[in-house]
Backbone bond lengths (Angstrom), bond angles and torsions (degrees), N, CA, C in turn:
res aa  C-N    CA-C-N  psi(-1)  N-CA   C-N-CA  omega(-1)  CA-C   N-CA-C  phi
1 X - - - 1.462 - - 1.532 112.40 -
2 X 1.574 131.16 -36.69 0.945 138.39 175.91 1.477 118.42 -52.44
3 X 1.001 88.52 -53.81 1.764 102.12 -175.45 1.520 105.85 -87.82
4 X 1.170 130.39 -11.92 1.453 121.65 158.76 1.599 129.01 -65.03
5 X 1.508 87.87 -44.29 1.736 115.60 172.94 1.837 102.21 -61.14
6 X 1.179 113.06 -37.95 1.639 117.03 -176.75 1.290 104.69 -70.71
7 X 1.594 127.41 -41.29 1.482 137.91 -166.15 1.769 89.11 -70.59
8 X 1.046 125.94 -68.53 1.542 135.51 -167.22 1.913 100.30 -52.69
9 X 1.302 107.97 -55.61 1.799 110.57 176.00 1.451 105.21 -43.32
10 X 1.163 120.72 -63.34 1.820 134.30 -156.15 1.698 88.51 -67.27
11 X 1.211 115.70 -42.91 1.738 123.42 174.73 1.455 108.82 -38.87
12 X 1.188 103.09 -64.94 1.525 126.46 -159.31 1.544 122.18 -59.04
13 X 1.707 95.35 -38.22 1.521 131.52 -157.17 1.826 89.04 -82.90
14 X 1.042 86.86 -57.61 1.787 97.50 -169.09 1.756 112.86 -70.09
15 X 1.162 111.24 -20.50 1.565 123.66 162.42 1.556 90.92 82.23
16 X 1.591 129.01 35.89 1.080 126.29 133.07 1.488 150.02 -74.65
17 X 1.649 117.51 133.94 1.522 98.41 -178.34 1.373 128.81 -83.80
18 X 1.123 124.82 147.97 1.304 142.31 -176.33 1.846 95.68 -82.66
19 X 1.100 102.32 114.71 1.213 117.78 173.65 1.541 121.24 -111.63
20 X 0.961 123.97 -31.62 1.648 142.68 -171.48 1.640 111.65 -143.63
21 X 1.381 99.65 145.42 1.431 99.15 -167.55 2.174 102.51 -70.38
22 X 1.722 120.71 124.42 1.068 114.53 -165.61 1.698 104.40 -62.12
23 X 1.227 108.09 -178.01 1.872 127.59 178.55 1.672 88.70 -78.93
24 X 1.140 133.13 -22.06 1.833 105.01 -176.34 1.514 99.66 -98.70
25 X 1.577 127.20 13.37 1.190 98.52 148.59 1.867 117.35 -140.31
26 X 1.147 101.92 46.67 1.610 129.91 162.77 1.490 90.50 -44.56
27 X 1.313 138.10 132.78 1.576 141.43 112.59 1.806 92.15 114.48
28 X 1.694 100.54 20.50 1.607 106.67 167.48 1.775 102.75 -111.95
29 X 1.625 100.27 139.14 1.976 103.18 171.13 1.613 104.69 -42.76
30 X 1.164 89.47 -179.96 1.881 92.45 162.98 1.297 77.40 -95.86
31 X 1.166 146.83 -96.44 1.541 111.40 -127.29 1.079 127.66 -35.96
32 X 1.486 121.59 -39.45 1.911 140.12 170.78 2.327 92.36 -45.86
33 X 1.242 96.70 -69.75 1.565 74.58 179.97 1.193 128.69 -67.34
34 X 1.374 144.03 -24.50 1.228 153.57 162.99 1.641 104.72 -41.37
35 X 0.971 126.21 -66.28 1.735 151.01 156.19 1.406 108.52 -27.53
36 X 2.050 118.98 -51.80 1.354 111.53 171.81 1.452 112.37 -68.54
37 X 1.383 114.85 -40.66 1.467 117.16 -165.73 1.636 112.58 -74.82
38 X 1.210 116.27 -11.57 1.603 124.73 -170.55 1.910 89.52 -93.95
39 X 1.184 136.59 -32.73 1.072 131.28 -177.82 1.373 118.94 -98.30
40 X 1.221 119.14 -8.37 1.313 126.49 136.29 1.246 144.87 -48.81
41 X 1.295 100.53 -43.82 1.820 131.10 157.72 1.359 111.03 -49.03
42 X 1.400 97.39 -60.14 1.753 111.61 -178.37 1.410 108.50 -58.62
43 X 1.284 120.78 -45.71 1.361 109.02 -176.40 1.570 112.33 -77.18
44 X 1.128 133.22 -42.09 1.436 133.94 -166.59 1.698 82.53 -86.15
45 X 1.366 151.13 -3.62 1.396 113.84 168.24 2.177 109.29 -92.67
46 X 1.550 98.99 -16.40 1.340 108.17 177.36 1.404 102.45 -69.53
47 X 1.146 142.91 24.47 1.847 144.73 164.18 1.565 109.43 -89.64
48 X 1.055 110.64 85.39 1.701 112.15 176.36 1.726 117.80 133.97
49 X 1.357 93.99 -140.00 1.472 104.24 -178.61 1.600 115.88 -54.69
50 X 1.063 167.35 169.51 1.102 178.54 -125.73 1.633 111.11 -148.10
51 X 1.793 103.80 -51.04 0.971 132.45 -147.04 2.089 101.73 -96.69
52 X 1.408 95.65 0.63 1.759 109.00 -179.88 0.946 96.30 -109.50
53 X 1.010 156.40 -13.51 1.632 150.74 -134.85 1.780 119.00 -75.05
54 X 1.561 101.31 -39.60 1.621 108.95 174.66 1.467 109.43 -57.10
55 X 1.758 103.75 -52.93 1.889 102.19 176.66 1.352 115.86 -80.48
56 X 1.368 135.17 0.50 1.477 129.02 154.45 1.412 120.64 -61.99
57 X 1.155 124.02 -32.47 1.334 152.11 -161.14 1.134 109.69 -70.39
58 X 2.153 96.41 -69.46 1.549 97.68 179.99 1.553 132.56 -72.76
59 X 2.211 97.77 -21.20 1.555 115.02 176.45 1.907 92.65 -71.46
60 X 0.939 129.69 -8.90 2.125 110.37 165.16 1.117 106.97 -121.08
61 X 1.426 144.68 18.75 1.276 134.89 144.37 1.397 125.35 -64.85
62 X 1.688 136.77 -8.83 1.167 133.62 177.13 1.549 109.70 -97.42
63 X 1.613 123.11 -15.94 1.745 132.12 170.62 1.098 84.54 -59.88
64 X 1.172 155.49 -59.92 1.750 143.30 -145.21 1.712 100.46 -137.51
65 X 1.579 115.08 39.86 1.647 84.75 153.31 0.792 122.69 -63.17
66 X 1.718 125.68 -50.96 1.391 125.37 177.53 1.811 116.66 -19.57
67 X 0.858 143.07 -34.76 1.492 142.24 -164.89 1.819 97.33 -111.71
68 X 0.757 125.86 16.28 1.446 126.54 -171.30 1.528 107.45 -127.79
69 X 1.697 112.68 109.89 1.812 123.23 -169.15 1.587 93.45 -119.79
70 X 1.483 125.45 12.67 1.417 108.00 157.94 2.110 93.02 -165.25
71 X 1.428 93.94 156.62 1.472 104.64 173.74 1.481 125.50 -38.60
72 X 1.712 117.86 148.35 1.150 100.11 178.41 1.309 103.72 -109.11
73 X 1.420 117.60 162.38 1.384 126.96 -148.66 1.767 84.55 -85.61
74 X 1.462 109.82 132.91 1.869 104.24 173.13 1.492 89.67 -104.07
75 X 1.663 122.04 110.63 1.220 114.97 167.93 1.814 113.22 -145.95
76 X 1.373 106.10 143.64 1.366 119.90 -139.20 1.864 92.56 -73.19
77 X 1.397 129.36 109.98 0.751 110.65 -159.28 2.293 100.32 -82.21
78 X 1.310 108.69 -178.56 2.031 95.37 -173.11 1.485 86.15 -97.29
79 X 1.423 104.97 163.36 1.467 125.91 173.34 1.250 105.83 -166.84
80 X 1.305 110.44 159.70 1.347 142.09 -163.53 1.197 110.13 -37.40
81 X 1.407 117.24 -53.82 1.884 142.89 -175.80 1.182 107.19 -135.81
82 X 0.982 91.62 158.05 1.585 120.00 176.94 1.656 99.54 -80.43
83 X 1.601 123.15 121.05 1.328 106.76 167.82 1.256 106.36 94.81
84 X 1.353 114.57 -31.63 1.741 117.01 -164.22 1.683 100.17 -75.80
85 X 0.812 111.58 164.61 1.931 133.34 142.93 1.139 118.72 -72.06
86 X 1.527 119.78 148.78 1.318 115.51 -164.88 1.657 101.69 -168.89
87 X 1.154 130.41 155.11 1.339 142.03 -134.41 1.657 94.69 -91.47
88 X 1.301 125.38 144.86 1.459 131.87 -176.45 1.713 100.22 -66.96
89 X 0.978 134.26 149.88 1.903 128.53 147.44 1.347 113.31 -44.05
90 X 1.561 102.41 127.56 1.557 92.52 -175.08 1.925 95.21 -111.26
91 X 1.402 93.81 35.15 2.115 95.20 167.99 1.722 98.82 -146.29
92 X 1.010 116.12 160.94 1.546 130.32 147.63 0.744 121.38 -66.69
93 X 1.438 125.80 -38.80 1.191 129.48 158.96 1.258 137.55 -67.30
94 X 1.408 117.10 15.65 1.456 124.20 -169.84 1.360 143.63 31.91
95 X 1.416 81.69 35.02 1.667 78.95 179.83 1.731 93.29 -143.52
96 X 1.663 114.51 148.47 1.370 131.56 171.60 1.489 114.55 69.26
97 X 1.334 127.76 141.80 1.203 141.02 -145.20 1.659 107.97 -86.43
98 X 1.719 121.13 154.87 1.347 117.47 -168.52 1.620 115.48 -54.20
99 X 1.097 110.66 -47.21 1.533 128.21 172.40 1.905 96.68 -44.57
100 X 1.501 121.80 -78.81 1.748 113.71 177.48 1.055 100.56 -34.62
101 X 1.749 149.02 -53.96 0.886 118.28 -136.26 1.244 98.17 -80.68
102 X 1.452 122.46 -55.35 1.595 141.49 170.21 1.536 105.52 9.82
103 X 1.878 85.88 -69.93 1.656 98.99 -168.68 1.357 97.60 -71.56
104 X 1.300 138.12 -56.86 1.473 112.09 -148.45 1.458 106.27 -75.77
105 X 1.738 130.01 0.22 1.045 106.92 150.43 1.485 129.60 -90.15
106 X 1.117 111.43 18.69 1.490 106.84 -173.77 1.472 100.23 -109.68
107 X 1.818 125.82 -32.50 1.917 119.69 141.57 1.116 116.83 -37.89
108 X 0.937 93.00 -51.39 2.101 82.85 178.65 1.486 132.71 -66.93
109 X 1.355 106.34 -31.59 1.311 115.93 177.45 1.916 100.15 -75.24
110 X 1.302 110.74 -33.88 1.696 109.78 -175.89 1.343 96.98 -78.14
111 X 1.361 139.33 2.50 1.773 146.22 171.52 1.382 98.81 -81.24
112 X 1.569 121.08 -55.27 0.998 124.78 -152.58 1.573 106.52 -87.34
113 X 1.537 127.19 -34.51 1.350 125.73 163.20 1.301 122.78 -47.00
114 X 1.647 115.17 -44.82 1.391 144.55 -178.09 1.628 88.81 -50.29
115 X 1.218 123.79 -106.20 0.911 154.34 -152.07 1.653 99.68 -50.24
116 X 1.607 113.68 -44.88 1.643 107.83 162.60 1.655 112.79 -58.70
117 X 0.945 112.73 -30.72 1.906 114.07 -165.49 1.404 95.30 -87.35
118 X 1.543 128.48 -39.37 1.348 109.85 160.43 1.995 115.17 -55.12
119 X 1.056 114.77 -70.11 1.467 97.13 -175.04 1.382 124.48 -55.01
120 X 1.257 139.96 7.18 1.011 134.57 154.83 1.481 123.17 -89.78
121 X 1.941 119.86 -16.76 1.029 116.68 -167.16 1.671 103.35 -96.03
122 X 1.677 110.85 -17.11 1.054 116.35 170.92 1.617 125.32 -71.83
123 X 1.691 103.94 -39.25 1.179 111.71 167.28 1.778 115.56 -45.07
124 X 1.426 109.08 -48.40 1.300 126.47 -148.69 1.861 90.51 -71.88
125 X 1.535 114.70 -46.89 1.500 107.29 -166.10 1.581 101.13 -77.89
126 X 1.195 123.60 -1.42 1.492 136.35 167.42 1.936 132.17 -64.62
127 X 1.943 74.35 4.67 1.685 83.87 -160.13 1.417 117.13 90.87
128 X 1.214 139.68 -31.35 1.273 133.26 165.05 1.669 123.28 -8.29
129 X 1.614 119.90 156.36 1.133 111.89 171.56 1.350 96.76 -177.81
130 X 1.708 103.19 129.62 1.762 106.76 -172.13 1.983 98.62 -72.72
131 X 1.323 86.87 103.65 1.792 107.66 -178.83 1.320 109.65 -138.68
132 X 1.404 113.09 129.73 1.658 101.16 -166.29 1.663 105.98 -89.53
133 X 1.328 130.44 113.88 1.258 127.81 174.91 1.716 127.80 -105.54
134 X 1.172 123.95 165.90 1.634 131.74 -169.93 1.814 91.71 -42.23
135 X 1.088 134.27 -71.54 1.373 151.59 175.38 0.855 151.51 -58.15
136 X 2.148 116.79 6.31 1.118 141.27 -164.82 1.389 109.11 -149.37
137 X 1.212 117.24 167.32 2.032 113.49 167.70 0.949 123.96 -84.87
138 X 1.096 127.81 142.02 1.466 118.50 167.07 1.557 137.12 -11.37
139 X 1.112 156.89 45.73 1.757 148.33 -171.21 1.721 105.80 2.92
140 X 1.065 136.58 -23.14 1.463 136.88 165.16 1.754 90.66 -68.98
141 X 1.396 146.24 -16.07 1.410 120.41 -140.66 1.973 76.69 -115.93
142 X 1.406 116.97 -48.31 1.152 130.94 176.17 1.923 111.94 -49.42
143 X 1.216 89.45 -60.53 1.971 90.68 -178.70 1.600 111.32 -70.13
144 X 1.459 108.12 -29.96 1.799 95.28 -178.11 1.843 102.02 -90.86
145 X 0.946 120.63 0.47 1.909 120.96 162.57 1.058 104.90 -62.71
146 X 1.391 130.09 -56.66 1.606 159.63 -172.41 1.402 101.68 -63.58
147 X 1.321 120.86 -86.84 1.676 120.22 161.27 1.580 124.88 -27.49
148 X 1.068 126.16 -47.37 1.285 136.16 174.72 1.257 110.47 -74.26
149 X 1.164 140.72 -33.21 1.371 149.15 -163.55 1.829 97.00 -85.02
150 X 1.180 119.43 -58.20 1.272 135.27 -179.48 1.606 99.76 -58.02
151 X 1.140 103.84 -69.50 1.384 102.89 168.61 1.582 136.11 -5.86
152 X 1.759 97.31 -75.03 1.502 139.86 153.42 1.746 95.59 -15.98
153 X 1.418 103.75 -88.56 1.151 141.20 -139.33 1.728 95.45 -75.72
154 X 1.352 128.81 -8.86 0.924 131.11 164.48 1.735 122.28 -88.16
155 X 1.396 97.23 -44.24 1.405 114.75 152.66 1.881 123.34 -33.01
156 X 1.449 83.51 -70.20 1.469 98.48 153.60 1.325 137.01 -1.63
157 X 1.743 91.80 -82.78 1.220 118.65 -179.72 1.536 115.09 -62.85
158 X 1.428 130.54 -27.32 1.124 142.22 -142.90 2.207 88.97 -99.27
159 X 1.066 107.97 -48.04 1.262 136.81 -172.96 1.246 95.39 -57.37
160 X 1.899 125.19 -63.99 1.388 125.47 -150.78 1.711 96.26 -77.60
161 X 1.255 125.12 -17.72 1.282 138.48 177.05 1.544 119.38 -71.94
162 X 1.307 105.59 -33.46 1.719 113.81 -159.43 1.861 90.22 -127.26
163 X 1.113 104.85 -20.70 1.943 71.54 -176.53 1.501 111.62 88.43
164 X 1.641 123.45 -27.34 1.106 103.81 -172.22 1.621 128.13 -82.32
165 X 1.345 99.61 137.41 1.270 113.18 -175.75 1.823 127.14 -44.94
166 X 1.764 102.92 -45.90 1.786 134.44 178.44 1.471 90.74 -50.91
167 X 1.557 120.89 -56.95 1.607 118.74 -170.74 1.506 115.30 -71.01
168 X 1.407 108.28 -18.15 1.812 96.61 -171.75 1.457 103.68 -85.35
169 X 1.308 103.97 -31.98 1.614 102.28 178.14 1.446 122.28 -71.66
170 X 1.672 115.28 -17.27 1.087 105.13 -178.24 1.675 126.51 -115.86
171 X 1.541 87.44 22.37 1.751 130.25 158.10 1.340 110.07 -78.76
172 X 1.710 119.53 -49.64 1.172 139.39 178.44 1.716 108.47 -66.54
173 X 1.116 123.65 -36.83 1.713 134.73 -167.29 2.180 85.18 -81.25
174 X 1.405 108.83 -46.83 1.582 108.58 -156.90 1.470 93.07 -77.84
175 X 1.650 135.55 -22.11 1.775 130.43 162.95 1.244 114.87 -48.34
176 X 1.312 111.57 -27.06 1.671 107.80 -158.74 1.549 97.99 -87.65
177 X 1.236 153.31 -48.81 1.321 143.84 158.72 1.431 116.64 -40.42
178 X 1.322 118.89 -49.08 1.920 140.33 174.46 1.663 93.85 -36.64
179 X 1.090 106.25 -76.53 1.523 130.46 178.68 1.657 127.70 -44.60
180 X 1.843 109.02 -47.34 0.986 102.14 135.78 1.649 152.37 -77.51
181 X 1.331 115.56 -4.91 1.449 123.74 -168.72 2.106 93.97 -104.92
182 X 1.546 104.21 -3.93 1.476 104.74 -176.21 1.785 98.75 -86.06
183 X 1.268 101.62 -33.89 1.729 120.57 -173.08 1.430 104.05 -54.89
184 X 1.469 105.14 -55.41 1.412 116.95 -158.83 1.706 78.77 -81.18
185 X 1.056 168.20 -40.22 1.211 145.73 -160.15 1.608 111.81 -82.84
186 X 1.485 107.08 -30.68 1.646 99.41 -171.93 1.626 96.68 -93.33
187 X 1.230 142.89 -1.46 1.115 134.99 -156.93 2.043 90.52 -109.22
188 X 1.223 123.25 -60.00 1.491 122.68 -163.42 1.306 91.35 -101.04
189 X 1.807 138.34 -5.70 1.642 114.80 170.54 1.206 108.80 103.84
190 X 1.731 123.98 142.79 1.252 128.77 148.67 1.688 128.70 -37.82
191 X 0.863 118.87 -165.63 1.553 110.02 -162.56 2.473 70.54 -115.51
192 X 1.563 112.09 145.90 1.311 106.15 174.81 0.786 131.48 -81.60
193 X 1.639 112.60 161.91 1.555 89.54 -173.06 1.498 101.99 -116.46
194 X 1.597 92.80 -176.56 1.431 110.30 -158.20 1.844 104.14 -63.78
195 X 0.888 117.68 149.93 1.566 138.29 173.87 1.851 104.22 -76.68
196 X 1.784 96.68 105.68 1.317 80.16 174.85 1.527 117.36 -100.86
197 X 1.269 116.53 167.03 1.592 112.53 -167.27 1.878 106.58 -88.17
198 X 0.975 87.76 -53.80 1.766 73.78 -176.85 1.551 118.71 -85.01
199 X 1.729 116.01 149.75 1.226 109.66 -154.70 1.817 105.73 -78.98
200 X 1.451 108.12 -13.98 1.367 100.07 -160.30 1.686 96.39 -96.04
201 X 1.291 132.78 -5.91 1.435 127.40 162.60 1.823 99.91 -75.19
202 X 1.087 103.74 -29.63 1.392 100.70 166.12 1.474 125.85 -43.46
203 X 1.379 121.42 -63.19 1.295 151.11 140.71 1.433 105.59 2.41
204 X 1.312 75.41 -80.35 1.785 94.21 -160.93 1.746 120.18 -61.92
205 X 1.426 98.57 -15.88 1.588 101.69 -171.76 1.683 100.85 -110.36
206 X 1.365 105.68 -17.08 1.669 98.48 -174.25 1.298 101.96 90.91
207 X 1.855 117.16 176.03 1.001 132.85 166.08 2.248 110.32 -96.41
208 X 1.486 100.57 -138.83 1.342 100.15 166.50 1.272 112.75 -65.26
209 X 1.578 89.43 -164.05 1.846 105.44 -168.58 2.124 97.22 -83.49
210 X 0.908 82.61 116.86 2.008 102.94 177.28 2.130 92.79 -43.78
211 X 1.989 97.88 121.69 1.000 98.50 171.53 1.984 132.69 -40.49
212 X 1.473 91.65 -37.47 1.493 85.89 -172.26 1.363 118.40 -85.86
213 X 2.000 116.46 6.96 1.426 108.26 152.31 1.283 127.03 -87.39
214 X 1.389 105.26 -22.98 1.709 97.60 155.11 1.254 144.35 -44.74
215 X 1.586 96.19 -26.56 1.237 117.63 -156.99 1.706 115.40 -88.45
216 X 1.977 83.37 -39.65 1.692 89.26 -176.20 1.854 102.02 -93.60
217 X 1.460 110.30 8.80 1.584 104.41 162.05 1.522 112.36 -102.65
218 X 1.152 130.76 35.40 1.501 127.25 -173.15 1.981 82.14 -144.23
219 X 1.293 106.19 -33.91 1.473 91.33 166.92 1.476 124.06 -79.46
220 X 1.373 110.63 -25.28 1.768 120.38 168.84 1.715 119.63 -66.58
221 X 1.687 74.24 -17.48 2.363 82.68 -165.06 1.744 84.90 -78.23
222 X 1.570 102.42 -45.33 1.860 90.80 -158.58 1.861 117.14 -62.30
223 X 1.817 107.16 -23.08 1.276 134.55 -171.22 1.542 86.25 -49.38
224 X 1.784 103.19 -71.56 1.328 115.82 -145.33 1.966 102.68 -66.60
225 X 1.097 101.22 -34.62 1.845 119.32 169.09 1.721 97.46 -31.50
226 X 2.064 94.44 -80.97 1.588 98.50 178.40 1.682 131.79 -31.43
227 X 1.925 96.01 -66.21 1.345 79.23 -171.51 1.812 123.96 -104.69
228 X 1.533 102.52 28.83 1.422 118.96 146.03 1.219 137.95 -55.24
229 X 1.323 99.66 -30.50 1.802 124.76 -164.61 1.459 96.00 -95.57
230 X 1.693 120.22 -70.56 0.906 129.74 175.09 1.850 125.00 -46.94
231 X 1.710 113.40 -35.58 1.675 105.40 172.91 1.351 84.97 -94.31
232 X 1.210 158.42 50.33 2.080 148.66 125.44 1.658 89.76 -91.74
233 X 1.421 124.18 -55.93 1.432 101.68 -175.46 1.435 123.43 -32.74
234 X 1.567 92.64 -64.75 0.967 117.72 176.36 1.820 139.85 -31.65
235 X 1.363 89.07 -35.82 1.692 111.32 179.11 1.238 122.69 -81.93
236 X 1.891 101.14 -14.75 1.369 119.63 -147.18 1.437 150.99 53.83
């Protein structure tokens, strides 16, 4: 949905028509796109006056009829003044300012490094060793998740600092490999590790990475996914 709502914004913005349903929202209902493209609307008509908002609405509802299977709601959104200007949504979710979102995706993404750099460091005192085996991915698939992720997250940082728009998106372009090379790691496994011989180094180093840190880093990856997508909308 995120990235559908982004495909329909960049549409809207650029005063292109939507003719065909785009590739970021392949394998969504229409109602799911109808829903991205109506909040797309909403956001690119919240740019300006307060007090224009009904004819912003209806002047970007024809870039994306195509994706639109029921009316969009024309409703006056509140602001500060009457007449005044007033700051775009910096969520899809409508709630909390571009700057919150910034940061709370850039906590989340330092959750999700955290918590990745722990399972690898645990793996690693586990005997581990980037070795490509019958039952695991490649160690190129493991180190460029890691690399890329850092990467990201440096980007990130550079973005939540400057506001600029060129860097969030191309934080957003460097998730989509992150995301896939994270897939291919939790789905076919780390590369194994070595068999240690005595039971009490056993002990002492643990086994793999403990299910429920996997768990709460695939919930930090999707966080940082959401409101990554959503503060680049946002920035434009």
């Amino acid at each position: 949905m995120p990235a559908c709502t982004a495909s329909a914004y960049r549409a809207i913005q650029r005063h292109e028509v939507v003719t065909a349903v785009p590739a970021e929202c392949r394998g969504l209902s229409k109602a799911q796109v109808s829903q991205a493209a109506t909040t797309a609307i909403q956001l690119a008509a919240d740019i300006g006056p307060k007090s224009h908002w009904r004819r912003r609405v209806t002047a970007d509802i024809p870039w994306v009829k195509a994706l639109l299977t029921w009316p969009v709601p024309v409703i006056q959104v509140p602001s500060a003044g009457v007449g005044t200007g007033g700051s775009p949504p910096g969520s899809l979710l409508g709630a909390g300012s571009e700057a919150g979102v910034r940061i709370a995706a850039l906590l989340a993404w330092l959750l999700t490094a955290a918590s990745g750099g722990y399972m690898l460091i645990r793996w690693w005192r586990a005997g581990g060793r980037l070795r490509r085996t019958a039952a695991a991915v490649p160690p190129v698939v493991v180190l460029g998740h890691a690399g890329l992720a850092l990467l990201g997250l440096g980007l990130w940082a550079v973005f939540a600092a400057t506001g600029w728009a060129a860097v969030a998106w191309v934080a957003v372009g460097v998730l989509t490999p992150v995301a896939g090379l994270g897939m291919a790691v939790l789905l076919i496994g780390l590369p194994s590790p070595r068999r240690v011989a005595a039971p009490a180094a056993r002990g002492r180093s643990g086994g793999g990475p403990p299910a429920l840190v996997i768990t709460l880093h695939a919930l930090f990856a999707v966080t940082v996914l959401v409101l990554v997508i959503t503060a680049a909308v946002g920035a434009g």
